[in-house]
C-alpha positions in Angstrom: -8.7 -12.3 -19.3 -6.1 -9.6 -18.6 -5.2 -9.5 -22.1 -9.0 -9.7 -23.7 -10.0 -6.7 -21.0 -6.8 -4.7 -22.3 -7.7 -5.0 -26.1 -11.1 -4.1 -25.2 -10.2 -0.9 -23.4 -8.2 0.1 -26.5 -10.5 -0.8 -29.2 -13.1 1.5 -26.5 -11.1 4.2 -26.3 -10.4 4.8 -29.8 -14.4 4.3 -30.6 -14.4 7.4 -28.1 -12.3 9.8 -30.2 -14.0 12.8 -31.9 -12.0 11.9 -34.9 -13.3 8.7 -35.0 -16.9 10.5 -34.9 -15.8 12.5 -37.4 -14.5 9.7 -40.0 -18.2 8.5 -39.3 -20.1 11.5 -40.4 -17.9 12.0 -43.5 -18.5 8.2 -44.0 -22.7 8.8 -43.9 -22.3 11.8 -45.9 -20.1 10.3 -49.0 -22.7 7.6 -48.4 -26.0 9.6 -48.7 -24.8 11.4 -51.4 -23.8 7.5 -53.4 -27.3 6.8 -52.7 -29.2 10.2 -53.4 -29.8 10.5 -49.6 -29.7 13.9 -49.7 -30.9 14.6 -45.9 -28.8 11.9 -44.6 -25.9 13.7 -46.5 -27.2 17.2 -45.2 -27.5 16.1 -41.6 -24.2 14.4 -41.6 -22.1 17.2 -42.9 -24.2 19.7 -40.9 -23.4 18.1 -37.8 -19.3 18.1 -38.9 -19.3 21.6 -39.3 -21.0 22.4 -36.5 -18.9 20.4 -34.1 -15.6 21.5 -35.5 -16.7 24.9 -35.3 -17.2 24.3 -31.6 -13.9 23.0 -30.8 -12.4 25.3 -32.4 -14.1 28.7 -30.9 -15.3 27.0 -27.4 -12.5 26.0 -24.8 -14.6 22.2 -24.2 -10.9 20.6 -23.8 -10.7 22.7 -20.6 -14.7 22.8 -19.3 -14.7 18.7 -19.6 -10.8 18.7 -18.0 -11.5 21.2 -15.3 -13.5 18.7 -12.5 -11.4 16.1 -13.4 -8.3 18.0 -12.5 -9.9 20.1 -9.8 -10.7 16.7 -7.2 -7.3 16.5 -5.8 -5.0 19.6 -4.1 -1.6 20.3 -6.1 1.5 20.0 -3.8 0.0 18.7 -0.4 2.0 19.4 2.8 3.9 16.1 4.4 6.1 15.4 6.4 7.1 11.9 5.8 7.1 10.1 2.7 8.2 6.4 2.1 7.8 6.1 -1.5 6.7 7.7 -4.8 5.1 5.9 -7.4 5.2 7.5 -11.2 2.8 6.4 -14.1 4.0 5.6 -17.1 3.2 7.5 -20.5 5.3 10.4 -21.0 8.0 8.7 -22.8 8.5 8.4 -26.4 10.6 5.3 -26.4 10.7 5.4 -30.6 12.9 9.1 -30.4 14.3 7.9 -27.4 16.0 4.6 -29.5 16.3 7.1 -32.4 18.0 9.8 -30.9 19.0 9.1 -27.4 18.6 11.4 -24.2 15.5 11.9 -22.8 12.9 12.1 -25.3 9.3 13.1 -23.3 5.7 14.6 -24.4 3.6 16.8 -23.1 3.3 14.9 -19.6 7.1 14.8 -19.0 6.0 16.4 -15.8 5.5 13.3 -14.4 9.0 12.3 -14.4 10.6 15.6 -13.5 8.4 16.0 -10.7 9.5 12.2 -9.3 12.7 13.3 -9.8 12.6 16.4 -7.6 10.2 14.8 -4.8 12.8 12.3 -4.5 15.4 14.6 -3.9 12.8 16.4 -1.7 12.4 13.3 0.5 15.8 11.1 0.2 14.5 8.6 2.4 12.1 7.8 0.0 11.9 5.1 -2.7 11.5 6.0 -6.4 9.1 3.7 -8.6 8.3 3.8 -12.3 5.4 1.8 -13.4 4.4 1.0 -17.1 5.3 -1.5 -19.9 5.2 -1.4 -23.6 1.6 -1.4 -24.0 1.5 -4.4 -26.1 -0.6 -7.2 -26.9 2.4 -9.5 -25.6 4.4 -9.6 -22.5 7.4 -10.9 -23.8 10.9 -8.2 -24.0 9.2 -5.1 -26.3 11.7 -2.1 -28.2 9.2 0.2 -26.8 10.0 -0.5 -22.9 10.4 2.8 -21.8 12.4 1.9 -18.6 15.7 2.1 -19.7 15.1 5.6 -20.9 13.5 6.1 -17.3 16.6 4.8 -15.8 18.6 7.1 -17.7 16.8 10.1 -17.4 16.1 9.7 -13.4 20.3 9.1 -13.0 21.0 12.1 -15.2 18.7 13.8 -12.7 20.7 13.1 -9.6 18.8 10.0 -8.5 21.1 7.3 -7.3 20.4 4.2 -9.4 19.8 2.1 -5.8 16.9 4.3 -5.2 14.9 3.0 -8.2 12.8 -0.1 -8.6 11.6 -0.6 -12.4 7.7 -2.3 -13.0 8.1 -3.1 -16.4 5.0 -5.5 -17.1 2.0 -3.1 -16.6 0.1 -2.5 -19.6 -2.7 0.1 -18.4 -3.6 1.9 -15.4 -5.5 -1.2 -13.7 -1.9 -3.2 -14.4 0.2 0.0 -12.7 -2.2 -0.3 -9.5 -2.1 -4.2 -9.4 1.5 -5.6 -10.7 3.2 -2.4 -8.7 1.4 -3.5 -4.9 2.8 -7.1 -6.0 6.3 -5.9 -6.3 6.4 -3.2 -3.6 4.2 -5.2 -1.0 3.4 -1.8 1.0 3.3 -2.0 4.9 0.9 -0.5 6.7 1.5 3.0 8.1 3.6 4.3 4.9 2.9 7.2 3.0 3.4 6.6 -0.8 2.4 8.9 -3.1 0.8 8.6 -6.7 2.5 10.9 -9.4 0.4 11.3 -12.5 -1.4 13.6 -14.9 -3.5 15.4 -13.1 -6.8 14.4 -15.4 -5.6 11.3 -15.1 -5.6 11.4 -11.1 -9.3 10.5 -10.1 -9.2 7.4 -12.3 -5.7 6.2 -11.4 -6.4 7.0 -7.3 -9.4 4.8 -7.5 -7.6 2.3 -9.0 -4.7 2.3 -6.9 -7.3 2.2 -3.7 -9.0 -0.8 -5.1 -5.9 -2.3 -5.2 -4.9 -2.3 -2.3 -3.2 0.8 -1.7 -3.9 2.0 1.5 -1.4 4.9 2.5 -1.4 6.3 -0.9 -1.8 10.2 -1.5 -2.2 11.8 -5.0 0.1 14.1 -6.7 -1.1 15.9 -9.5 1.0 17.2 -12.2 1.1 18.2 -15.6 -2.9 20.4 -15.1 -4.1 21.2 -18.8 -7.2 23.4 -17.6 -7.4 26.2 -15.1 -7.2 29.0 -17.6 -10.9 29.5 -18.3 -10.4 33.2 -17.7 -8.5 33.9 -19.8 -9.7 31.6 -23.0 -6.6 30.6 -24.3 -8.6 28.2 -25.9 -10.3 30.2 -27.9 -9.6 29.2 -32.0 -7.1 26.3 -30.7 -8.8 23.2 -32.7 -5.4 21.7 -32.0 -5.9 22.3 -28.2 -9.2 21.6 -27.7 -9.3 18.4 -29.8 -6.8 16.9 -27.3 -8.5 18.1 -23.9 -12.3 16.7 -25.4 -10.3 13.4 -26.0 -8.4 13.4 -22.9 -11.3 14.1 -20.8 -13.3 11.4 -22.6 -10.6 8.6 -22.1 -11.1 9.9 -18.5 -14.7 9.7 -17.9 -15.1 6.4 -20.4 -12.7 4.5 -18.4 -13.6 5.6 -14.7 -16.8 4.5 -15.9 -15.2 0.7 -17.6 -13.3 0.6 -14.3 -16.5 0.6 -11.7 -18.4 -1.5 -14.2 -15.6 -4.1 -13.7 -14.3 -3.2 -10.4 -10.3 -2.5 -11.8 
């Protein structure tokens, strides 16, 4: 079941893509014009232009990110902290094999600010969550833990300090597999380091899960810049928020429906 929800959620979330839209339209329009559908054609091609003009004049990355990102305070004050718990996905485990050192994308946030809160709270224990996101469970080239490891030492993080959940797949996995290895007492503070549009889904999850003392840490923000419209003629940019934000709001929505 876990395995036919996770190929499910994939095959969802790359329906959701505005490329994917736009393969569609180019699709109806080569069509219309096989079969002499001229309005068919028309409207499809119409409807390309107009939304690629959009995304590339109007900052919609950063109006759909902005309530996403703007639920949970950056950088709460505590005092105590018992553990920190990082989500997987800023690794690129291919470059990583290729090249070696730390190899991270545009959420490499995530692991520099575990790093740092750990050395912030040395009490605390460090946790990395996420697998190869594969079909299979069995060992995968794409594991990103050992570059987690690596990176986290080079950091200054004792290697004693870290625990390794390696099975986890997608978010619902992170919330479920991690609470089964960490087995959380209550009273402890953990908190929940993730991207920060990622934070309402992943919280919710977590919470579900049983996660009682956990507090979100948002990192790696993509919006907050709406006065001054750096995304203004960034198709590049925007094309990434729209399909950020729709992962987002598609899978909060999956994750109610089947209570993740």
């Amino acid at each position: 079941m876990e395995t036919l929800f996770f190929l499910a959620s994939k095959t969802l979330g790359m329906a959701a893509r505005v490329e994917t839209w736009a393969l569609l339209l180019m699709a109806l329009a080569l069509f219309g014009v096989w079969r002499g559908r001229r309005r068919l054609a028309g409207w499809s091609l119409g409807l390309l232009f107009t939304g690629t003009l959009a995304l590339t004049i109007f900052p919609l990355g950063d109006l759909l990110l902005d309530p996403l990102e703007a639920q949970f305070p950056a950088r709460p004050d505590l005092a105590k902290v018992d553990g920190i718990i990082v989500l997987g996905g800023a690794e690129q485990t291919g470059a990583y094999r290729l090249w070696g050192g730390p190899q991270l994308n545009e959420a490499g946030e995530r692991l520099i600010e575990g790093a740092m809160l750990a050395h912030r709270f040395p009490a605390a224990r460090l946790v990395f969550t996420g697998g190869s996101a594969t079909v299979g469970r069995s060992e995968d080239p794409t594991d990103p833990s050992e570059m987690v490891r690596d990176t986290w030492t080079a950091l200054g993080i004792a290697p004693d300090r870290i625990l390794l959940e390696q099975a986890s797949r997608n978010t619902a996995e992170n919330a479920r597999l991690t609470h089964d290895l960490i087995q959380p007492k209550p009273g402890e503070t953990w908190l929940l380091v993730t991207s920060a549009f990622h934070m309402p889904r992943a919280y919710e999850t977590f919470a579900r899960n049983g996660w009682e003392g956990i507090t979100p840490w948002p990192v790696d923000f993509r919006s907050g810049d709406l006065a001054g419209l750096r995304g203004i003629w960034r198709l590049d940019r925007n094309l990434l928020g729209v399909n950020l934000a729709l992962k987002e709001y598609l899978g909060t929505l999956v994750y109610r429906m089947t209570g993740k």
